[in-house]
N, C-alpha and C positions, 0 to 999 in steps of 0.2 A: 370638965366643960371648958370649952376657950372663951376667950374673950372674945364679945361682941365688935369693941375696936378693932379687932385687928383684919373683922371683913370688911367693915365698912368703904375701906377706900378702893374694893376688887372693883373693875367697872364691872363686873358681870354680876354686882349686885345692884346697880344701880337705878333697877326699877323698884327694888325695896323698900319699905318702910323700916326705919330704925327698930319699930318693934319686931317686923318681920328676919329682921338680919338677927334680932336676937333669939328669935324662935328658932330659926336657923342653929345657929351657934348652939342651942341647948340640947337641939335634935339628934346633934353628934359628937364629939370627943376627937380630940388630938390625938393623933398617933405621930411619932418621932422617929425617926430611922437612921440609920448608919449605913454606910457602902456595901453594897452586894447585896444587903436584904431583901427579899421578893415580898410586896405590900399584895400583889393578885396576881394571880395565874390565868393564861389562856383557856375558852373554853371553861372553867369553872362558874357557876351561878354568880350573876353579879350583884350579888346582897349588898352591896355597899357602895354608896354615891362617893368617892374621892374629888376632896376640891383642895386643888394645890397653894400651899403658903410659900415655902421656900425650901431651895435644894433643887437637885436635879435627879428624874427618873429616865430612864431608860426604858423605854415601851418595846417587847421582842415577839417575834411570833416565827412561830414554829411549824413547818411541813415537812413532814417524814420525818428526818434524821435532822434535818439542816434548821440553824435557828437564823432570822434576820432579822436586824433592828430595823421598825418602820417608823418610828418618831420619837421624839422625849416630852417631856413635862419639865419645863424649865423656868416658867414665867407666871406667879401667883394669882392666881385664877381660871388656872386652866384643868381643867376637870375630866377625870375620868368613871367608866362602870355608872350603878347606879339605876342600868337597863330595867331590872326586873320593877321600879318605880311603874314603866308602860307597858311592858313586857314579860309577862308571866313566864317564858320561856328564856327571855333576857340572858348571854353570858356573856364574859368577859373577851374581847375582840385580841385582846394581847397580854403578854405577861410584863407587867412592871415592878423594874429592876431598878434602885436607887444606885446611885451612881456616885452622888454623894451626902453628906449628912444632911436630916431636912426635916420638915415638919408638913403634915396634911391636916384637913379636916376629912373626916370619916362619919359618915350619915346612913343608916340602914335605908337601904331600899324602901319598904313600907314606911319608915317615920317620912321621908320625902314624897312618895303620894301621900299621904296624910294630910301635910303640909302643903303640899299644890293642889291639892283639892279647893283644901280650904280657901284659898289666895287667887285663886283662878279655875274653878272648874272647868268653865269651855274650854277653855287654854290644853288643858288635861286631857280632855276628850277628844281635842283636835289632833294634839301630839300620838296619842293611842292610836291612832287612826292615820297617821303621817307615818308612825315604826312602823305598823302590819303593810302599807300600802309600799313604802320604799322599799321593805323586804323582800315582799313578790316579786317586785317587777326587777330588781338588783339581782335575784335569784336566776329571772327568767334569762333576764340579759344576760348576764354573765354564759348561763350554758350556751344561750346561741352565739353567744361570743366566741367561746372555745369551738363549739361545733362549725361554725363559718372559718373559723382561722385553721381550722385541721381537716375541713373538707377541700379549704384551699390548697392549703398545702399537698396536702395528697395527692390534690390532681395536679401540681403542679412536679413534684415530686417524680411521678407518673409519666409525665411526659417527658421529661429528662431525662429517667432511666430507660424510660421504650427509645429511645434513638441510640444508643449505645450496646442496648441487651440486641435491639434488631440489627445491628452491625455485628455484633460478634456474631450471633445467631446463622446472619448469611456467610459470612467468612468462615467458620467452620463446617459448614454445608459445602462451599467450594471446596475447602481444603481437603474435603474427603475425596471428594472427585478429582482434582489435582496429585493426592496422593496414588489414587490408581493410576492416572495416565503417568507418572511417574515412575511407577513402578513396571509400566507397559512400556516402555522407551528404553529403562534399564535391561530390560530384557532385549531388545531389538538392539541394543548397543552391544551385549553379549555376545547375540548371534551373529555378531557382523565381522567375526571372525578378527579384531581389536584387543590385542597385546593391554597387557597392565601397565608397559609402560607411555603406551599411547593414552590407557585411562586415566592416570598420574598427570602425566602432562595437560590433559585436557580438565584436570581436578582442577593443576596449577592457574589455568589460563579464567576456570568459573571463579575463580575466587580473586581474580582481579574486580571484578564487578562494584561497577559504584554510580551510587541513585543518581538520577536524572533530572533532580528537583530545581536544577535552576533553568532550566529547558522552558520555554513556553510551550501552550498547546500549540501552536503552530510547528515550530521546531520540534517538538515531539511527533508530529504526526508526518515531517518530513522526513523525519530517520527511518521512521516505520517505514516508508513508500519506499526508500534504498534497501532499505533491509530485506524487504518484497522483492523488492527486482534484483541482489545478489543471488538470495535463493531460489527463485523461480529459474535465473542463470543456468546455475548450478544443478537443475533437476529435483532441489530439497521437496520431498511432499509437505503436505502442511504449513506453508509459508504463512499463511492467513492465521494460523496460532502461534509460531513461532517469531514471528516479527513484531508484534506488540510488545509482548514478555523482554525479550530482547531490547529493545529500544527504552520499556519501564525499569530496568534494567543496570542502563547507564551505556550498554553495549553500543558498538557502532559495525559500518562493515572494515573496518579498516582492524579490528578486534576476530570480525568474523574470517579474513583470510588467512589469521595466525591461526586459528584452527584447522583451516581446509590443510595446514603446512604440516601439522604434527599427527592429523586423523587419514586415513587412506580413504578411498571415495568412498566405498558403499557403506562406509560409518561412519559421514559426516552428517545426514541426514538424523539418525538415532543421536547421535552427540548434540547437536543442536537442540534437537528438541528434549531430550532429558538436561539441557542446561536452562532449558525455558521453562518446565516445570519447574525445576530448581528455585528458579527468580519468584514463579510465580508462588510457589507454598512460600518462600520467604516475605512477600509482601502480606499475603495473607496474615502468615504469622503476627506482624509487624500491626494488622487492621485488629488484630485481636488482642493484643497486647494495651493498643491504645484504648480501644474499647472497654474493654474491663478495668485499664486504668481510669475511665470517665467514672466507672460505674465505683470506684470503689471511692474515687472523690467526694461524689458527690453524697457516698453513706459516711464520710467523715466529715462533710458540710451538716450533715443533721445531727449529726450526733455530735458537733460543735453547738449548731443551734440550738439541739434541747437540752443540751447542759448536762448530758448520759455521763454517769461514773466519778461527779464531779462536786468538791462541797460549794455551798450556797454561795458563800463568800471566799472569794479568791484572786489575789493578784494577778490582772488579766491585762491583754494590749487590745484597748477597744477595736481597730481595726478587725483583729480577727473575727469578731463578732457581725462585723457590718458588713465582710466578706462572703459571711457562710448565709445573711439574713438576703444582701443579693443572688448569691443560688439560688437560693430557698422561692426566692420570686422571681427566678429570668425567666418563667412562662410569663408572667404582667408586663415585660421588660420590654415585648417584641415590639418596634415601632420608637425605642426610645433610644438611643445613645446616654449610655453611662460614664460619666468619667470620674475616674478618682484620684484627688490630691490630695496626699497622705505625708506629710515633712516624717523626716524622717528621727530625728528625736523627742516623738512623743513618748511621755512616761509610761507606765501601766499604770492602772490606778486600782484598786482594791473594790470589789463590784459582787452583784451576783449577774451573771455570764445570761439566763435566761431572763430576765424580768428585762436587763437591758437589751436582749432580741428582743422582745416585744414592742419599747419602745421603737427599735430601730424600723420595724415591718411599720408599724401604725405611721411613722413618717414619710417612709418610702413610700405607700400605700397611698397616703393621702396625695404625696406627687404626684405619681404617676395619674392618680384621677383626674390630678387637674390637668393633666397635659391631655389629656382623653387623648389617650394613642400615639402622640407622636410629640417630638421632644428633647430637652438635652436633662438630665438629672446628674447633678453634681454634687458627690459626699466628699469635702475637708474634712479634714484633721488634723490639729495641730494643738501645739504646744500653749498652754496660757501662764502666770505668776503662779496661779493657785491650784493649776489642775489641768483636762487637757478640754480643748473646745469641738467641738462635732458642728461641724453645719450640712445639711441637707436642703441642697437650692434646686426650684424646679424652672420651667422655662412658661409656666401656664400664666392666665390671666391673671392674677393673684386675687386677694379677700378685699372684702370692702372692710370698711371699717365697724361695720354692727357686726360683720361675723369673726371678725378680730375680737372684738372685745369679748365673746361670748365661746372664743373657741376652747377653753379649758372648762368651763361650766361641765358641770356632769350631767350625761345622758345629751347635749346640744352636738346635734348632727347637722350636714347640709346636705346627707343625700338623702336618695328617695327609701321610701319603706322597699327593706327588703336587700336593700343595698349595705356593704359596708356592716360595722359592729351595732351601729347605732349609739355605741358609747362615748365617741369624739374623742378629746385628750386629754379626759381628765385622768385614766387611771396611767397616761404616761406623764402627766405631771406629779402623779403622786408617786412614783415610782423615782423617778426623778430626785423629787425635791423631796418628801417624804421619807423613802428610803436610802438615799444617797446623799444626803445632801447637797446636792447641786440645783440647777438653774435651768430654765428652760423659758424660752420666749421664739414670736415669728417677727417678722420682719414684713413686709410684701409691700408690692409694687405693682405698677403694670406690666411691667414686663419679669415677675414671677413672685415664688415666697420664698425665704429662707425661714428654716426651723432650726433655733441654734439650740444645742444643750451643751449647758457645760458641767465637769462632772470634776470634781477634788481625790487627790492621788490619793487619799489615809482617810476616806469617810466623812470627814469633816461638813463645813458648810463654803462655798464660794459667794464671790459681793454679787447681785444681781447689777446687771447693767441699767 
């Protein structure tokens, strides 16, 4: 049995009675520990109320494979488990890991209803009724949580990859058509009665070729209209397809008369225009290339985002993560200018890559709401003493001060039913400062909010501002 002294000064008994504290103290038994020892496991029945004296515990919790530390017990009174007191179902939320040598009080489940029966029933009956009630509705939220954030995503997802799939899509559909006309021109170049050395030469003269891209549309469309009128000249059929190609090209007519010099006439006509298919499967190429390059980007933005292949915790450069979290919602983005100032010697810092996507969306998310539609949204990064600092500023009206005060409260939202998680910022301040030990506060004005987080290179804890 411990001594009654030694609870007396916890403030978290300070609605006690001396006898009460010593009721207390009889209820349960000292247990003592050493580094590494596991005092409760995740998930296991929480038969036993833990009230902390001294030492430090390590609270861990576990999904799939990957284990992450979500808090400690480090300051004498702080209490864990002890659930199944209101909760017949009750288990333990984490596994705690002693960290270093220390001493608890350990209270069975039942002796502690027992005990708060006696001392307060209503008190008991309310709390019974507060677990089951908070349980539901944390239940419900949470799914629709996940379901609103991945119904978004998807369609946002969705519409990023259809404009890239529908570019390759058409560009391969011409390139087949281009290949025949192609291959209908090689033939007409054949038949036009054109030595190999005239095709050589004319190889030589296609492969000078080079893009037009500092051309404006204007200037582009002026080449076209000479390139029309050389070959209309000249009797070329087809000018009307071959003079585009040509001009997208790089070509000019001052290019086109060193051809007329090396081909004889009746196969300048086929030479031209199998050198304009030529241009033309080559840009194709080039639209499909790009194209699949979007699409494969952006399956390595998600699979940045959802942390695929990757352990829990790992030395990571936040940017990358606020990179792949803007993909993830450049359909929310349209209407808003993005810019990002990123210094260039921020550290990595040691994280889990997914929990901090999450907070990153929840902040971007809330900007962009505020700017409804249009806007400047600006993500820093930069370096601080103890870690690196993240600011997320938007250009909207910013908070008043009651919904400042109230914006980390759990479950406190400002938008309509139906809108939004409806969870506000509490589980990014627990993620945060909980799991990371870092920092997280807003700022706002009238002329917009910043949401700073700042986050410690080695796990640690940073000073709050």
């Amino acid at each position: 049995m411990i001594d009654a002294g030694r609870l007396r000064p916890l403030t978290l008994l300070d609605g006690l009675s001396d006898i009460q504290v010593e009721q207390l103290a009889a209820a349960g038994d000292a247990v003592s520990f050493g580094p590494e020892d596991e005092l409760f496991r995740q998930s296991a029945p929480a038969e036993f109320w833990w009230l902390h004296l001294e030492g430090r515990i390590g609270l861990f919790r576990r999904t799939g494979s990957d284990e992450t530390q979500v808090g400690t017990m480090g300051s004498p009174g702080q209490w864990a488990g002890g659930f199944r007191a209101w909760d017949d179902n009750g288990v333990y939320l984490a596994t705690g890991r002693a960290v270093t040598a220390g001493e608890l009080l350990r209270v069975p489940a039942d002796r502690l209803r027992a005990l708060a029966d006696s001392w307060f029933p209503l008190g008991v009956h309310f709390i019974r009724g507060l677990v089951q009630t908070v349980r539901n509705i944390e239940s419900i939220a949470r799914q629709q949580e996940s379901l609103a954030a991945l119904g978004t995503l998807a369609a946002g997802l969705a519409h990023e990859l259809n404009n890239p799939a529908s570019a390759a899509t058409r560009a391969v559909d011409a390139l087949v058509s281009t290949n025949d006309d192609l291959l209908a021109s090689l033939r007409r170049l054949a038949s036009s009665s054109v030595s190999a050395e005239h095709f050589v030469a004319l190889d030589a003269l296609r492969r000078e070729q080079a893009p037009a891209a500092t051309l404006s549309p204007m200037e582009l469309a002026d080449r076209e209209d000479g390139l029309g009128d050389w070959l209309a000249d000249r009797g070329v059929d087809r000018d009307w397809l071959i003079a585009p190609a040509l001009a997208a090209g790089g070509l000019d007519v001052a290019w086109c008369e060193r051809v007329a010099q090396v081909l004889p006439d009746p196969a300048l006509g086929p030479g031209l225009e199998w050198i304009a298919h030529s241009l033309t499967a080559t840009l194709l190429l080039g639209e499909i290339k790009e194209s699949t390059g979007r699409i494969s980007a952006l399956v390595g933005a998600v699979k940045e985002y959802t942390h695929l292949d990757r352990a829990a915790i790992e030395e990571i450069t936040v940017t990358d993560g606020l990179d792949s979290t803007l993909i993830m919602l450049s359909r929310d983005l349209h209407g808003i200018t993005v810019r990002r100032e990123y210094d260039q010697d921020v550290p990595a810092v040691e994280a889990n890559v997914a929990e901090l996507n999450q907070v990153w969306t929840q902040l971007i998310r809330n900007a962009v709401d505020a700017m409804k539609g249009s806007g400047e949204l600006t993500v820093r990064v930069g370096r601080e003493a103890e870690g690196v600092l993240v600011q997320i500023a938007d250009t909207g009206p910013g908070m008043s001060d009651a919904v400042r005060a109230h914006a980390f409260d759990p479950f406190f939202t400002t938008k309509g039913v139906g809108e939004g998680t409806g969870l506000g910022l509490d589980v990014s301040r627990r993620i945060v400062v909980d799991s990371h030990g870092g920092a997280i506060d807003l700022v706002s004005g009238p002329s917009g909010t910043v949401a700073r987080v700042r986050l410690p290179v080695r796990g640690g804890t940073v000073q709050r501002p």
